[in-house]
N, C-alpha and C positions, 0 to 999 in steps of 0.2 A: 069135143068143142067146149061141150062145158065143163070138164076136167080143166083145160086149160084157161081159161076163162079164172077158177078158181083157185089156179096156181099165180093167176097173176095177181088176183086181187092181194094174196096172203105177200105174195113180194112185197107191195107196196107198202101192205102194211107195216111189215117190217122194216124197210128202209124209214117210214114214217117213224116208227119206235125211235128208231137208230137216231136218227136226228136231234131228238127232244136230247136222247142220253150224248150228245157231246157237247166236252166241259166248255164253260164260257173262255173265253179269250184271256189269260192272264195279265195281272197290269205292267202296263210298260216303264213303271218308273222303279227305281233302286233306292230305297228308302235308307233312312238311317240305321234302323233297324236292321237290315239285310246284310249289312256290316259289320255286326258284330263278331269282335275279334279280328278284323282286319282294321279297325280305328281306336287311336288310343283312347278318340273323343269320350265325353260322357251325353256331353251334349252337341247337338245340330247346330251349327250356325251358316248355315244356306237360308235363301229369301226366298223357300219354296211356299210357305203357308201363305203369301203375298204375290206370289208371280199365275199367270194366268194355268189354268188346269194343263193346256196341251203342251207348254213348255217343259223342256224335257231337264235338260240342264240347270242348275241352278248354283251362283255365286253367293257365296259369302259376304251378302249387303249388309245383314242384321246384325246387333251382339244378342246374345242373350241379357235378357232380364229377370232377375228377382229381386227388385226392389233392393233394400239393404239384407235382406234375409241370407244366411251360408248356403250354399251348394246344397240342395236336398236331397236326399237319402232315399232313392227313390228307384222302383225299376226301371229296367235302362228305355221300355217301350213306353216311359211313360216322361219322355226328358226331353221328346222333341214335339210336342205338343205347339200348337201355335201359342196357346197363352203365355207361355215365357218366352215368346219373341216379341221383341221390342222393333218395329221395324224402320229405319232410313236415319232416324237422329241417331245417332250413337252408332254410325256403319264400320262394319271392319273395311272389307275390301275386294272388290269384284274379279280381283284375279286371282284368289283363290276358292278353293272346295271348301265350302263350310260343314263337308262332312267330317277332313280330314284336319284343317288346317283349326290350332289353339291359339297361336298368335302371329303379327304382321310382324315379321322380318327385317332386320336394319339391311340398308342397301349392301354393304359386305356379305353379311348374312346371307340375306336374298342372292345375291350372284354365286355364294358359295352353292348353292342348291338348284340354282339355275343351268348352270355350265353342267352338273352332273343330268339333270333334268334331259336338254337338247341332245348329250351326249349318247344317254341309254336309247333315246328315243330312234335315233338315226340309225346305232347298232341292232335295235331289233326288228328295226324296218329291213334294214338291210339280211338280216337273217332269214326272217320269214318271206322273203322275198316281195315286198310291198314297194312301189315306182310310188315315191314322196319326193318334195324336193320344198328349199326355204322358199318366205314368199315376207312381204311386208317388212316391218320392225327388223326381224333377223335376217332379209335378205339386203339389209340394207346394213346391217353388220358386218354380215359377209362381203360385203364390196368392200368396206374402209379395210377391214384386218382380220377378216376369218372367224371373228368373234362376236360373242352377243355384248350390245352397245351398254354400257355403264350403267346408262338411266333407262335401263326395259325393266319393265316388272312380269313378263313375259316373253312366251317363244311362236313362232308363226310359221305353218307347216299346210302343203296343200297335198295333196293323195290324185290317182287316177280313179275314176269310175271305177275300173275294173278290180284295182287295190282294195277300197273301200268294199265292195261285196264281198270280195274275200275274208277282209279283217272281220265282216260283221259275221262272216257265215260260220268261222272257224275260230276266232280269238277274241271275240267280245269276251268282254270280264275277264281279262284272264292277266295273272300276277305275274312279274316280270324282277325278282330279285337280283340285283346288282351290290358288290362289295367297294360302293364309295362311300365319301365322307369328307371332311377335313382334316381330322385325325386318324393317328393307329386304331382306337377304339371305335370311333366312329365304323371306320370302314369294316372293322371285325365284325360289327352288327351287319352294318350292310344299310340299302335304303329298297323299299319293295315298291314299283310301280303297277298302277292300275291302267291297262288300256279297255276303254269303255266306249262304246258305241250307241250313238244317240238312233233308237227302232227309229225315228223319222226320215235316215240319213237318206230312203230311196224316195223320198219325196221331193222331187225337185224344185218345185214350184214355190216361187220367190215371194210370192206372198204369204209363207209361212214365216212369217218374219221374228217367230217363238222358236223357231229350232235352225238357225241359220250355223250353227257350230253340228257336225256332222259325228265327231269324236273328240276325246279324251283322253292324253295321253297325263294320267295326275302320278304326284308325286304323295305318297298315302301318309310319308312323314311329315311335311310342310306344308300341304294342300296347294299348293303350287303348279297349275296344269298349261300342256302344251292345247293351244287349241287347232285342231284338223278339220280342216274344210275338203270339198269334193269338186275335183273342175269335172266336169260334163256338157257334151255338146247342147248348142242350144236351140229351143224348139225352133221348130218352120214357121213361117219365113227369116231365118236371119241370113246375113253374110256367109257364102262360103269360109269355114274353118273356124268360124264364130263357136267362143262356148262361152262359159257362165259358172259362176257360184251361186248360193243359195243368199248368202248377203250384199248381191247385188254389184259384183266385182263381175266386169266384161273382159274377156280377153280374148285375142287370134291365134290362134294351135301356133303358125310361126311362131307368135311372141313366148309360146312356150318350151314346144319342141321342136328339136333334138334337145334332150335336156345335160346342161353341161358336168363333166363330175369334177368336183373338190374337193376341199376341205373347210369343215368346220367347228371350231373349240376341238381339234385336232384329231377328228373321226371324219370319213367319210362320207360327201355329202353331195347332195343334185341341186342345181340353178337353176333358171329358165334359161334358155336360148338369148332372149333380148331381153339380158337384164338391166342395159342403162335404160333402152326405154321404157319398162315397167316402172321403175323405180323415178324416172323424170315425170311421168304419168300422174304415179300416186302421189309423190314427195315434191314436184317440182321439179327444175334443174339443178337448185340450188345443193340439193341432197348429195351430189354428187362431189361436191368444190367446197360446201361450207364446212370447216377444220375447226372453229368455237361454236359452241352448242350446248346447252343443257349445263350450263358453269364446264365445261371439259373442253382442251383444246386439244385435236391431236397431233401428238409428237411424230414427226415422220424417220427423227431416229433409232426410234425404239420400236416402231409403230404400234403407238396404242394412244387411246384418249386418257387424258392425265386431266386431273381436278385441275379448276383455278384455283386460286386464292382469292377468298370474298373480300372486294370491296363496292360491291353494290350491282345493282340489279343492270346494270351494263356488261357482267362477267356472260351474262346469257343471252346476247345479241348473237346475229351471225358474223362472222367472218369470213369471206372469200379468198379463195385463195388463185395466185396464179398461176399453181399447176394441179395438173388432176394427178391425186395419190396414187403415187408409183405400184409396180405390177408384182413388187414384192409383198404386200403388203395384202395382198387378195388373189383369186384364183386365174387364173392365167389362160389365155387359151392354149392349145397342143401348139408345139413346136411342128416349126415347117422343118420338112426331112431336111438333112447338111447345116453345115454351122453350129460353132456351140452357142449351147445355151447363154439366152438371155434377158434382163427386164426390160419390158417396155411394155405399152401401152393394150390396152384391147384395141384386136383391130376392128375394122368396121363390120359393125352387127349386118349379116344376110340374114334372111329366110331358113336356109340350110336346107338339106333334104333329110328324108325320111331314114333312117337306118346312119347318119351320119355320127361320128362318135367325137368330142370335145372332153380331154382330158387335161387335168394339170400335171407337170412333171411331178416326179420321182410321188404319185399317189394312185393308187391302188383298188379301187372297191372288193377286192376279193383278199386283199393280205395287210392288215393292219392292225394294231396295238391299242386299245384304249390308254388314254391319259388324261387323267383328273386332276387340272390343275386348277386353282382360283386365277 
């Protein structure tokens, strides 16, 4: 009895030891430093020495400062220091990584790097097998003509619960080397993508209103990032089929799935289910009909939005139009068996059921070519 007695005491003591000796928790954030050699940077220009501790993610608000002084000759752990952040007056720009990103981009520029940007992103979702689909700004691209809208300075992508564990579990951090460009040389270099995963992402709860971006999908050459949100159901009591993001976006599993497949900047790509109603939701109705916008009217010949010619701040009113943009021009639902092919209209948005499949003709999820074009 008292043998045992004294074999237990010694267990515990042991597990006691054991305790003290495990390591503390490591930090969750990805510093500039951690970088080194996958940024050309010298210096940080993210607004993290300024944004709250739990915030995980951090934009490009700051420039750097050093007064009139040259560039200092300095070790690289000693360059992102807050003292040479200047912060809010002198802002670059909140849609890029101020890890990676040296300068703002002329809107040419910027779309040449964007179109490549959506494009990898969809191909490697699609490879690793990750159910993504557009949402927002680019889902509303994709309605007009397949493409990202002239005046985005950004890309909008939403993940399943289930995707998102997986991406965090097995490809956080992990580099994605693609051979685009605008040029021959360009593309001989190539452009290497980071997809990075915010440790908050299993936190669902909406009042974490510091990490409402779930992931990252950057572009390490122009600091140019897709941002990836999480739908997940949403807590008891809601609506039957009710779910939620983390920045406060409601939506009904109808209005999302069966999720439709198309195309996108000419890679294959997922919609939601009820995409006019999302999009009348977020944007209005008008989002659907208005063809002048943003100085661009779109041409329904070519289908694409073409610049105006500036002659005053009336080039950027709306304009309505009296027909909704034809079905060439965007993704289509699956043809009814018999008859050939042809445009017309979405028909009318159901519910749909579970296992139901919505394709556009002649495309593919499983056989297709990237193409990079401006």
């Amino acid at each position: 009895m008292h043998l045992l007695s004294l074999n237990f005491i010694i267990l515990l003591l042991t597990c006691s030891q054991g305790s003290h000796a495990l390591p503390t928790p490591a930090k969750r954030d990805v510093d500039f430093e951690d970088l080194y050699g996958l940024t050309k940077n010298l210096f940080d220009r993210s607004g993290k020495a300024f944004d709250p501790p739990e915030k995980y993610f951090h934009e490009a608000t700051v420039r750097l400062h050093f007064s009139s002084q040259p560039e200092p000759a300095a070790p690289l752990h000693t360059l992102s220091q807050p003292s040479l952040l200047e912060p809010n007056h002198a802002q670059f720009h909140p849609h890029y990584d101020g890890r990676f990103a040296s300068d703002i981009l002329s809107s040419s520029l910027r779309r040449a790097h964007l179109i490549p940007l959506i494009q990898t992103y969809l191909s490697t979702m699609h490879a690793l097998g990750a159910e993504t689909w557009l949402m927002h700004g680019s889902l509303l691209g994709w309605y007009w003509n397949q493409r990202i809208l002239p005046w985005d300075s950004d890309a909008d992508v939403m993940v399943s619960h289930s995707s998102m564990h997986f991406l965090a579990s097995y490809h956080n951090m992990t580099m994605h080397h693609y051979n685009v460009g605008s040029t021959p040389r360009e593309r001989e270099a190539g452009r290497t993508y980071l997809l990075e995963v915010n440790p908050h992402w299993s936190n669902g709860d909406e009042r974490d209103t510091e990490n409402v971006i779930d992931a990252r999908w950057i572009d390490t050459t122009s600091g140019l990032f897709i941002d990836i949100t999480t739908l997940r159901a949403a807590a008891q009591p809601s609506p039957p089929g009710a779910m939620v993001v983390k920045d406060r976006h409601h939506y009904l599993r109808e209005h999302i799935f069966p999720l439709r497949e198309s195309v996108f900047e000419g890679v294959p790509a997922r919609v939601p289910f009820a995409y006019n109603a999302l999009l009348s939701e977020e944007y209005g109705a008008d989002c659907l009909v208005t063809s002048t916008f943003e100085g661009h009217h779109f041409d329904h010949k070519v289908g694409k939005w073409v610049p105006l010619p500036y002659v005053g701040s009336s080039n950027r009113g709306p304009t309505v139009m009296t027909e909704v943009p034809g079905d060439e021009f965007r993704g289509r639902p699956q043809q009814e068996s018999g008859g050939p092919e042809r445009a017309r209209r979405p028909h009318r948005l159901s519910a749909g059921k579970v296992g139901d499949k919505h394709t556009v003709p002649g495309s593919s999820m499983d056989d297709f070519s990237l193409k990079f074009e401006a």
